[in-house]
N, C-alpha and C positions, 0 to 999 in steps of 0.2 A: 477375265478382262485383261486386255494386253496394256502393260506403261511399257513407255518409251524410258530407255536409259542415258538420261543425258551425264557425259561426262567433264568436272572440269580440269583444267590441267596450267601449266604454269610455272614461272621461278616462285622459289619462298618467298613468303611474306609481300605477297600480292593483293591478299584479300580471298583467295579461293574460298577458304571457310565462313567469312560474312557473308559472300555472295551464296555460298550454300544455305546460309540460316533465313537467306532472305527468297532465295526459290522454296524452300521447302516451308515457307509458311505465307507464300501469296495467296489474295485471295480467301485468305481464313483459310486454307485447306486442312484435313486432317495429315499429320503429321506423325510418321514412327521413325524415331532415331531407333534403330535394330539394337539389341540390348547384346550387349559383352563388344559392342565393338569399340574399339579405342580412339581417340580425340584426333589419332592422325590418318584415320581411316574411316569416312562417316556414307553413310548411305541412309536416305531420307526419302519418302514416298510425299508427294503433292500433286496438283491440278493445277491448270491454267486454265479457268472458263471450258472445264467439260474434258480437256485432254491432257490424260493422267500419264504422270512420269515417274521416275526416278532418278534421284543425283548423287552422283557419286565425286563425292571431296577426295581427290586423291592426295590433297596439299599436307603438311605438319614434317615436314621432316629439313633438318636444318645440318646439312652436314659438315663433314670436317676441312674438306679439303676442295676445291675447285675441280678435279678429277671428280670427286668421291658424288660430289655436285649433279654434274654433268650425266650421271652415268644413271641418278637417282629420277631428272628429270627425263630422262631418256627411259627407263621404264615406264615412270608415270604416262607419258605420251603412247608409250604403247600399249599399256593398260585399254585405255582410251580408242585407239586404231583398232583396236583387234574387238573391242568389246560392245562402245555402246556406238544406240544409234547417231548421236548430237553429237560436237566435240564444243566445249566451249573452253577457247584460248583467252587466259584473263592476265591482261599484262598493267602495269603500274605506271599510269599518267605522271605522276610523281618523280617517277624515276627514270622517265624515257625510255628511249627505246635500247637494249642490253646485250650486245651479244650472247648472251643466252637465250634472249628471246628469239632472236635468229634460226639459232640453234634450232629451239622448239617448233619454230615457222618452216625451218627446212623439213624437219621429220614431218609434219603434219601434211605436210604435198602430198605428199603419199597415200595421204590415208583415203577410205574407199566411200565415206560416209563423210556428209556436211562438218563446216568446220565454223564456228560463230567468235570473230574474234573482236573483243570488248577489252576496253581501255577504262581500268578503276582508278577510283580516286579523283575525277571530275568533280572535284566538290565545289567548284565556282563555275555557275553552267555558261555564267555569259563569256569564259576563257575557254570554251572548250575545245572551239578549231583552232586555237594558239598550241593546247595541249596537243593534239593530235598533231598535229603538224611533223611530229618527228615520228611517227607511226605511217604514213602514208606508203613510205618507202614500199611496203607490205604491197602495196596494190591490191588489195583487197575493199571491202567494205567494211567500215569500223564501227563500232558502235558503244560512244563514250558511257560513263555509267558511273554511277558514287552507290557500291554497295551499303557502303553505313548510313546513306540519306534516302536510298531508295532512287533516286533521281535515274535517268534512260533506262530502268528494266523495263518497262512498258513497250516501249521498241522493240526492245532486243527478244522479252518474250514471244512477241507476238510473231516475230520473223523466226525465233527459233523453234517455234512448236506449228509454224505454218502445217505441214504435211501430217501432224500428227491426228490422228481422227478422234472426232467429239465423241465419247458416250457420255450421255445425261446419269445423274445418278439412279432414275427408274430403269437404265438400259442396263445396270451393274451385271444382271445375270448371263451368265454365259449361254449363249446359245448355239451350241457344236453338242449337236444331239446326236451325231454318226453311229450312237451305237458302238465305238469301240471305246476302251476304258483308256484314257493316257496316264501313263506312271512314268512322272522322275522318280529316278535314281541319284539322290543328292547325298554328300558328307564330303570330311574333308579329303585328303588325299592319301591312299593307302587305308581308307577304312576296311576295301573290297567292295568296290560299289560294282565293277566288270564281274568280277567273281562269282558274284552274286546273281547278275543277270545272267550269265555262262554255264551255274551250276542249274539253272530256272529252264534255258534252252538242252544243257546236256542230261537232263531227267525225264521230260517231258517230253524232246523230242520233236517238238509242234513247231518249228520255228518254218517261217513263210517266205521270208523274204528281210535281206538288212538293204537300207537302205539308206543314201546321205541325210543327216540331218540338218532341218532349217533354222535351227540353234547351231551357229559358231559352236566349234569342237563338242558336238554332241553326235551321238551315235543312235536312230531310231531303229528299233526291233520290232517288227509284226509278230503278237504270241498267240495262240487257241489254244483255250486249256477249258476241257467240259463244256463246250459249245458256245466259250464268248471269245471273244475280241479283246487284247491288249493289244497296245502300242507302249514300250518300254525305252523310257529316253536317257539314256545312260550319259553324263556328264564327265566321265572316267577319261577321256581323250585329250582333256587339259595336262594332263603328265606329261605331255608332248612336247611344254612349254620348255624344254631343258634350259635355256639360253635367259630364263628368268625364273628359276627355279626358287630363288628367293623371294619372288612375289608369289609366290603358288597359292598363299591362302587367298588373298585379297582375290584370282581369281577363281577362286572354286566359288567364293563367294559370289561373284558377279552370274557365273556358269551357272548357279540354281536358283539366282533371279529368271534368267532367261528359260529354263526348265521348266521352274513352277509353276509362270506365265502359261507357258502351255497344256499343261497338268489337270488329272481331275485330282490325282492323290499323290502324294509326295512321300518316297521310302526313303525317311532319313537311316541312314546308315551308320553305326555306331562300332569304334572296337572295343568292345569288353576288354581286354586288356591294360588299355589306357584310362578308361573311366570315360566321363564326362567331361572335354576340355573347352577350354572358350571358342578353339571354331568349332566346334559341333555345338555349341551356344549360339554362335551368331547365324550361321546354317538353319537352323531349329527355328530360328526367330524372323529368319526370313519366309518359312513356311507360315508360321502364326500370322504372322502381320499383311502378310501375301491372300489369304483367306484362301489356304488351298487347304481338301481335306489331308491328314498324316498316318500313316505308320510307321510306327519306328524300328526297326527292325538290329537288335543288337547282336553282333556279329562277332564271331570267333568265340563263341561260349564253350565251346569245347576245349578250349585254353586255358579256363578260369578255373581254380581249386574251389570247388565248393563243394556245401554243404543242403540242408533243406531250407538255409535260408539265407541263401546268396543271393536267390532271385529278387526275392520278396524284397531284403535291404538294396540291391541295384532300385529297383520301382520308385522308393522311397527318397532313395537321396534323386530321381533321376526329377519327380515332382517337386522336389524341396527346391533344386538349384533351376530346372526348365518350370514354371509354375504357369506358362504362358501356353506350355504346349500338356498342361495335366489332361487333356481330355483326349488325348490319340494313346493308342494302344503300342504295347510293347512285345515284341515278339523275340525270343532267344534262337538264335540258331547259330549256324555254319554253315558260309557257303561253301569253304572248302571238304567239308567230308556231305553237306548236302541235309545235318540233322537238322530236321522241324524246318526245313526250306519251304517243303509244299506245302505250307499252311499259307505261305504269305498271300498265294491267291482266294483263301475266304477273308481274311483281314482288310485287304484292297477292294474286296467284295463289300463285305461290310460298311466301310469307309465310306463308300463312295454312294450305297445304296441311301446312307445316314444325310452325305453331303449335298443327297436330292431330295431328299426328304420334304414332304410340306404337310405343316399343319391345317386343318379347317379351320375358316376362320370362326364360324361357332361354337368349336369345342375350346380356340385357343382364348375368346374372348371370357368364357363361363371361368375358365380356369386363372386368369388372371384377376376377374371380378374376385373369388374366393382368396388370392393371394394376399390381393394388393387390400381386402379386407382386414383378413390377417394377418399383413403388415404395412401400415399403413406408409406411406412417404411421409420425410420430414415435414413440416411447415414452413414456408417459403416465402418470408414477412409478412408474415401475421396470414396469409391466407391457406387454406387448406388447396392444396393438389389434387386433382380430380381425373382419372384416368376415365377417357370416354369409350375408347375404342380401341382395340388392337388387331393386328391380321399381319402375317408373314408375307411380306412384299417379295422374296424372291428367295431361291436357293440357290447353292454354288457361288462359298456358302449360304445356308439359311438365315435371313434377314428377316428382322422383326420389327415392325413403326406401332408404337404407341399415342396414340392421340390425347393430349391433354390438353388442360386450363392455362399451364405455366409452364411450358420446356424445360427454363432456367430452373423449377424449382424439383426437378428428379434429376438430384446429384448423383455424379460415377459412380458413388459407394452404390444407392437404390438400384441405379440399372443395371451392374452387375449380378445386384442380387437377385433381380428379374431374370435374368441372362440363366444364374444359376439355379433356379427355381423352375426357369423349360428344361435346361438338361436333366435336372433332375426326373421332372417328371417326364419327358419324350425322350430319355438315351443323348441321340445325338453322338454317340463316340466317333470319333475318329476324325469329327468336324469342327473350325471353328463355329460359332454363332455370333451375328453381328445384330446391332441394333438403331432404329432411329425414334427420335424425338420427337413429335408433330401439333402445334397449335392446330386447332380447327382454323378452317378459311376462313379471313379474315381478322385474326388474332395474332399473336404473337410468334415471333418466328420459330425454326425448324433446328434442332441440336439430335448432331449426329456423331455417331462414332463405330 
């Protein structure tokens, strides 16, 4: 399922981050703040009435010097230019209009994608063409807004996600049945994500045709290996970025949002060398919460001093600190000498055969009656919880709707343990599993996640 990545941008202490906390939870949507990322770098998954996004808070950083300033906003903005599809310019009613903001309004002309520019801090609606008033200059379209009251998103969303296309949540499922297998190739910078793909075309042989990719710096490879179809979307072309080499994480990060989006399976990329670091944390996190199937594929093991139980402890801490992605497989190798390379196409096989998987629904319903016997749900004021029905509404990934008495009362802890109670017994490796809530018609409403 494709989101749109809306990005905001801005002087400090404009509101970028309220306005963040207030897109990424309109509408009750479900909400993932990506795990290891830091308070001045936030990326958040939500909906607006059917069309899903993502936001990326480029704002938190408060610098030293009016150069040092300038130069920071001046990235930010390009982040933004080069990356997502939206731009939203959020300037401060408060504080009129800045030459900095100028600033930011000159580079944005440029940019090749919509540009949404909203004035915060509107907090007295009936002053608000008094506020604007020193914003016009812009000649543009303005659209006033008080992120801490909520007051003009309504507008502003509706104009800003005009173009973006509805799916309903039954329409979740991917439906790009082509027949070939898509693989990002995601990690941070210098894992060997190219290398990897290089060492995959210089063994094999098979390669068809390179061709531009429709991912911003992404590289698409046509692979045949044993009579199927890959397409290999290497994110490795972001190194390019020289001229902001300083921001390289924040975009690799962005590069395997737009990846995974197209992805059946996602090869997160690891160097054994370095361990487990927080961007290969937030990386990792954006495949889990992305619902795309994973292998992880840890890389330069031929570098590592070990012994017969080097692997086994990497497995262990790699579960202990990613706990979010325990369910994808790890694969050891070297792209550069090529050791245990060619396995990756049964992993990716596996993965992806797991990540289309569907259960029957009479076998998955018998099997839950037996569960949910033997362990029952808590009590949910004073009433007992009654599961009537279950059946796997879609795959890519596998989704699972439970029909009950009381939504509200099969708490996170239960439905995880449901969650883990099908992997257990149907595998599922290398996929997430997601799950929903459902009153019977007519009852009580619908708790998803």
């Amino acid at each position: 399922m494709k989101r749109y990545i809306i990005a905001i941008v801005g002087r400090p202490n404009v509101g970028k981050s309220r306005l963040f906390n207030r897109l990424t939870e309109s509408q009750k949507a479900i909400v993932h703040d990506y795990e290891g990322v830091t308070r001045d770098r936030q990326y958040g998954d939500a909906e607006w009435f059917g069309r899903h996004y993502t936001v990326i808070d480029t704002g938190g950083f408060v610098p030293d010097t009016a150069e040092t300033m300038l130069s920071q906003m001046r990235d930010q903005a390009q982040l933004a230019m080069d990356e997502a599809d939206v731009i939203v310019f959020l300037m401060d009613g408060r504080a009129g209009f800045t030459e900095s903001d100028r600033e930011i309004a000159t580079m944005l002309r440029e940019a090749e994608r919509p540009v949404v520019y909203a004035v915060n801090k509107v907090d007295s609606w009936d002053r608000r063409e008094e506020v604007l008033a020193d914003f016009y200059n812009l000649g543009v379209p303005l659209f006033p807004v008080s992120a801490e009251h909520g007051n003009g998103l309504d507008a502003m969303m509706d104009d800003l996600t005009k173009d973006f296309v509805v799916v309903p949540f039954d329409e979740w499922e991917n439906d790009d049945h082509s027949g070939v297998t898509q693989v990002a190739v995601v990690g941070k910078p210098n894992a060997g994500k190219s290398s990897t793909v290089n060492q995959i075309l210089g063994e094999e042989r098979l390669l068809t045709s390179d061709i531009p990719g429709t991912t911003r710096d992404s590289i698409d490879t046509r692979v045949k290996h044993e009579g199927r179809d890959y397409l290999f979307i290497d994110t490795a072309g972001l190194r390019k970025k020289s001229s902001i080499s300083h921001r390289l994480e924040e975009f690799s990060v962005v590069a395997a949002i737009r990846a995974i989006d197209r992805a059946d399976v996602a090869v997160l990329v690891l160097d054994a060398t370095e361990g487990i670091t927080s961007q290969d944390k937030k990386i990792a996190a954006v495949a889990a919460r992305r619902g795309c199937a994973c292998v992880v594929l840890v890389n330069k093991w031929d570098l590592v001093e070990k012994d017969d139980t080097t692997a086994g402890e990497f497995v262990k801490e790699f579960r202990h600190q990613l706990p979010f992605l325990a369910w994808a497989p790890l694969l050891f190798a070297s792209a550069k000498t090529g050791q245990r390379l060619h396995k990756i196409f049964e992993f990716i096989d596996n993965a992806n055969e797991q990540y289309t998987r569907r259960v029957k629904t009479a076998e998955l319903n018998r099997f839950i009656e037996i569960t949910t016997t033997r362990h029952s749900p808590p009590i949910h004021r004073n009433r007992k919880v009654k599961f009537y029905y279950a059946s796997q509404v879609a795959t890519r990934p596998p989704t699972f709707a439970f029909v009950v008495n009381k939504p509200d009362g099969v708490a996170p802890a239960y439905r995880r343990f449901l969650e883990n109670q099908i992997r257990a017994e149907y595998g599922f490796e290398g996929t997430p599993i997601r799950s929903v809530v459902r009153a019977r018609k007519g009852h009580e409403r619908t708790g998803e996640r």
